[in-house]
N, C-alpha and C positions, 0 to 999 in steps of 0.2 A: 506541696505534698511531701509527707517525709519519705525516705529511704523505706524499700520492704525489708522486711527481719530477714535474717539468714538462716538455715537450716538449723546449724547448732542455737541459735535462737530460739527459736518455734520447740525445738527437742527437748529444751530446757523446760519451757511452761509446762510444757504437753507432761513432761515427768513429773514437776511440781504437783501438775492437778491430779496422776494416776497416785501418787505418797498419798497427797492430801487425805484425797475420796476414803483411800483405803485406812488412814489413818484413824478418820471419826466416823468408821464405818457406815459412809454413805452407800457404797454398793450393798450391803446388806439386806435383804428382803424388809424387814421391820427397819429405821431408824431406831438407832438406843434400844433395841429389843422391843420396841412397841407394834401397833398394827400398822401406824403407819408409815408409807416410801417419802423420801426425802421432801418432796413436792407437795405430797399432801401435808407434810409437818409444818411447809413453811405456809401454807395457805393457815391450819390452823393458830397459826405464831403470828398472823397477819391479825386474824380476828379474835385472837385471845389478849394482844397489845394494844390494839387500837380501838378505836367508836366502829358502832355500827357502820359497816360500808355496803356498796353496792361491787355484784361481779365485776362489772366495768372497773372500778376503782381497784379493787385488788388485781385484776390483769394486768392494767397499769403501772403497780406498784413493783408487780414482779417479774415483769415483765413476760407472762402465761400468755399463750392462746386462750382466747377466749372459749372454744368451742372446747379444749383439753380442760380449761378450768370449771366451765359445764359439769361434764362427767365429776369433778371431785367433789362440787357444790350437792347434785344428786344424791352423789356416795355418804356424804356424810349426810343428810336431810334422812335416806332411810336407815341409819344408825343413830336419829335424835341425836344426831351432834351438832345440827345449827339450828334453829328457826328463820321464818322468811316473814317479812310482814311488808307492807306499803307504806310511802314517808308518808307522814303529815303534810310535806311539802310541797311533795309532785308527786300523784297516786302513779305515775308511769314508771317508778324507779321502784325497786324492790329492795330492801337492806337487811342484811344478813348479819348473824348475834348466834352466839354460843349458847346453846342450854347447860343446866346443870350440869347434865352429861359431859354437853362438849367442855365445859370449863374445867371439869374433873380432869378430862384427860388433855386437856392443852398445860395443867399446874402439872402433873404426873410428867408428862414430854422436859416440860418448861426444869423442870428439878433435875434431871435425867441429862437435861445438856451440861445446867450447871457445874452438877457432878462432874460429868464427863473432861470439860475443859478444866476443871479443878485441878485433877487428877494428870492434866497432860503438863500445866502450869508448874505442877507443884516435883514433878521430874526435873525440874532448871533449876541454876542455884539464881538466886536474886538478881546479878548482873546480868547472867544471858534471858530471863523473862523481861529487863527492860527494853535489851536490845530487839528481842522476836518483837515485842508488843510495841514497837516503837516503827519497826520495819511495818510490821503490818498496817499499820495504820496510814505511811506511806505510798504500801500497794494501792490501798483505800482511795485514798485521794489522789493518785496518779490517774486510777483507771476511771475514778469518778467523774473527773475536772474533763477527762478527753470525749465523754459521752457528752459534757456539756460544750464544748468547744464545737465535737461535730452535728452538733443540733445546729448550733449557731452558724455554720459552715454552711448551714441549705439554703437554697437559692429559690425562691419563685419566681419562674416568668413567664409570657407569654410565647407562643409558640414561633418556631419557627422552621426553614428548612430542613427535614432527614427526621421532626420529632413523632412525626404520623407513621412512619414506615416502623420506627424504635415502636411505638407504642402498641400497634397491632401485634407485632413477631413477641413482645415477652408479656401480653395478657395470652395469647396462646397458649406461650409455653410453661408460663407461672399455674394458669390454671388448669393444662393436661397436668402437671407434676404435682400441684394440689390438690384437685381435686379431679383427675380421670375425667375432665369435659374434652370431648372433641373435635373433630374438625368444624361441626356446625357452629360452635361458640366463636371461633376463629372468623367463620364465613359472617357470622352475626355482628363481631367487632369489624369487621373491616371493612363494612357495608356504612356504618354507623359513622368512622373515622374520614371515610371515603365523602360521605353525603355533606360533612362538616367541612369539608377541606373545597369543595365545589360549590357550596350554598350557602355558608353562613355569613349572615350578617351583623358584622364589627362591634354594632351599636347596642346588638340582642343576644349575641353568642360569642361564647369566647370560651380557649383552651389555653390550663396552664401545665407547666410542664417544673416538677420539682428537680433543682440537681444537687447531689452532694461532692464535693470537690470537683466538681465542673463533670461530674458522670450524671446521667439522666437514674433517676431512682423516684420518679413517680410521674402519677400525669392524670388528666380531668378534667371537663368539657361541659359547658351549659349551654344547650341550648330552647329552642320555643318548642313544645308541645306539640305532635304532628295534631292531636284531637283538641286540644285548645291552645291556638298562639298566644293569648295571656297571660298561658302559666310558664313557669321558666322550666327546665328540666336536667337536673344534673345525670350526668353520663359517664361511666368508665372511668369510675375513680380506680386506682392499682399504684401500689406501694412496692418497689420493690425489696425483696429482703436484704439487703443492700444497708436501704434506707429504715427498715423499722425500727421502734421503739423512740424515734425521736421527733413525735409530734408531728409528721408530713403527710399521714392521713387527715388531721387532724386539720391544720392550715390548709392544705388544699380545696376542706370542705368551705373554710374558714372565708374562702375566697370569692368561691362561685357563691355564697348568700351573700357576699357584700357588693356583689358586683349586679349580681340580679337584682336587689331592694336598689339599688344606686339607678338600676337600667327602669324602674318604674315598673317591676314586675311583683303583683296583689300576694301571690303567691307560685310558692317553687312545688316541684314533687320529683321522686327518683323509683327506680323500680328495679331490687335485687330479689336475691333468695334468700331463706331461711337460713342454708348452711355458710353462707357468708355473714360470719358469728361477728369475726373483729368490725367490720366496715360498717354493719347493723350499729355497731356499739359508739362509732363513730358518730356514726347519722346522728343518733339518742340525743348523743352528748349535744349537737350541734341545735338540739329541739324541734328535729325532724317526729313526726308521731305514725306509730302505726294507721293504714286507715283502708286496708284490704289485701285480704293475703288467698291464693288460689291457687291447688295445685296441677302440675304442669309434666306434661315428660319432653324436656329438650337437653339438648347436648349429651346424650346417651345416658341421662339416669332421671329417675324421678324425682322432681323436686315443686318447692311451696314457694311460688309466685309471690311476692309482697310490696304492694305501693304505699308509700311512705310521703307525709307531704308537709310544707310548713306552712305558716303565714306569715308573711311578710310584711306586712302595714302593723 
């Protein structure tokens, strides 16, 4: 693990980015004077440059909450600035495209940056634009290379002593801080971790536990169905923030199907909420399918029940 930055360090960047922001007037209400804030720009810059995608994929890309990217998908659909249609491929995915409108004003944005950085460019004399433009690019691939490297730094394993006590205490406290659930969510996890840690069977159930530089930053459990022992059942998937953006939702799902189809089990199913937008997005990807959703009031707010299942043969 490398050394931590020092004060004067962290002061540096932290200034870097208050210049920057203010520079290409990201804090400003509008971007470039337009309607829209920084985030909604870049989403429309997503879908004005590329093929039609799916929310999922542009979360992905930019690394958005999915549930925050929601609300911006919404925002524009009733200002006719995307359309929504279903692939040919897999009527379960939805892919999203610019209308006229939107393409109007993603060229309008798209000009507007141009200009912008022209303008910032053309204040250098020719040696110090090769040197900025040459640094930068360095930033680029310094900070790019190290997201890849700490991808590649995660660890999946099987559990073992102290990861059951870690794994109750921060879905607790991950999901009081994210989402206002209570002590009953708490009582419900630890009942859950408890029954696996005392009953499960090696052959049928198993919990993996994701680490990055040898810190615990996720964890997830399969086991047999209390209503049908045939089907397998995935459990308390959680990511810590730690570890997101680098695929370890993503592989930990990636685990429990390959262990459960391996274990001789017909079919898997899991059972979240609604408002768990990324993990939903997860499941999708993994070719988990909706197949009943009901609403519910626990852990102190009301919410929409949702069982999700695959097939495995």
């Amino acid at each position: 693990m490398s050394a931590s930055p020092d004060s004067l360090q962290i002061e540096t960047l932290r200034g870097f980015n208050r210049f920057y922001t203010r520079r290409i007037g990201a804090l400003e209400e509008g971007l470039l004077k337009s309607p829209f804030t920084l985030t909604q720009a870049r989403v429309l810059f997503e879908l004005g440059t590329g093929k039609n995608a799916t929310a999922g994929e542009i979360s992905d890309t930019l690394g958005l909450d999915l549930g925050y990217l929601s609300r911006i998908v919404q925002d524009f659909a009733s200002r006719r600035l995307i359309s929504r249609r279903k692939s040919s491929d897999d009527g379960r995915r939805i892919l999203l495209s610019l209308t006229a409108k939107g393409r109007k004003a993603f060229q309008n944005l798209d000009q507007s940056s141009r200009s912008e950085v022209s303008a910032i460019l053309a204040e250098l004399p020719p040696a110090t634009r090769d040197r900025l433009l040459a640094s930068l690019q360095d930033v680029q691939r310094m900070l790019s290379d190290r997201k890849a490297e700490a991808a590649n730094e995660v660890v999946i394993r099987t559990y073992r002593v102290g990861d059951i006590g870690w794994a109750i205490e921060r879905h607790a406290q991950l999901y009081a801080e994210e989402y206002r659930w209570n002590e009953e969510f708490e009582a419900l996890v630890a009942s859950l971790f408890a029954r696996f840690a005392n009953e499960h069977d090696p052959a049928k159930e198993r919990l993996w536990v994701a680490e990055l530089e040898g810190e615990r930053v996720g964890c997830v459990f399969v086991v047999r169905n209390e209503d049908d022992p045939s089907v397998a059942q995935l459990r308390c998937l959680l990511v810590d923030p730690k570890g997101r953006g680098l695929g370890i939702g993503k592989r930990l799902v990636a685990e429990c199907v390959a262990f459960a189809r391996s274990a001789g089990y017909p079919k898997m199913m899991l059972w979240t909420n609604d408002v768990l937008v990324a993990a939903r997005h997860i499941y999708e990807t993994a070719g988990f399918a909706l197949a009943k959703e009901e609403p519910h009031h626990s852990f102190g707010h009301d919410l929409v029940g949702q069982i999700w299942t695959l097939d495995l043969r």
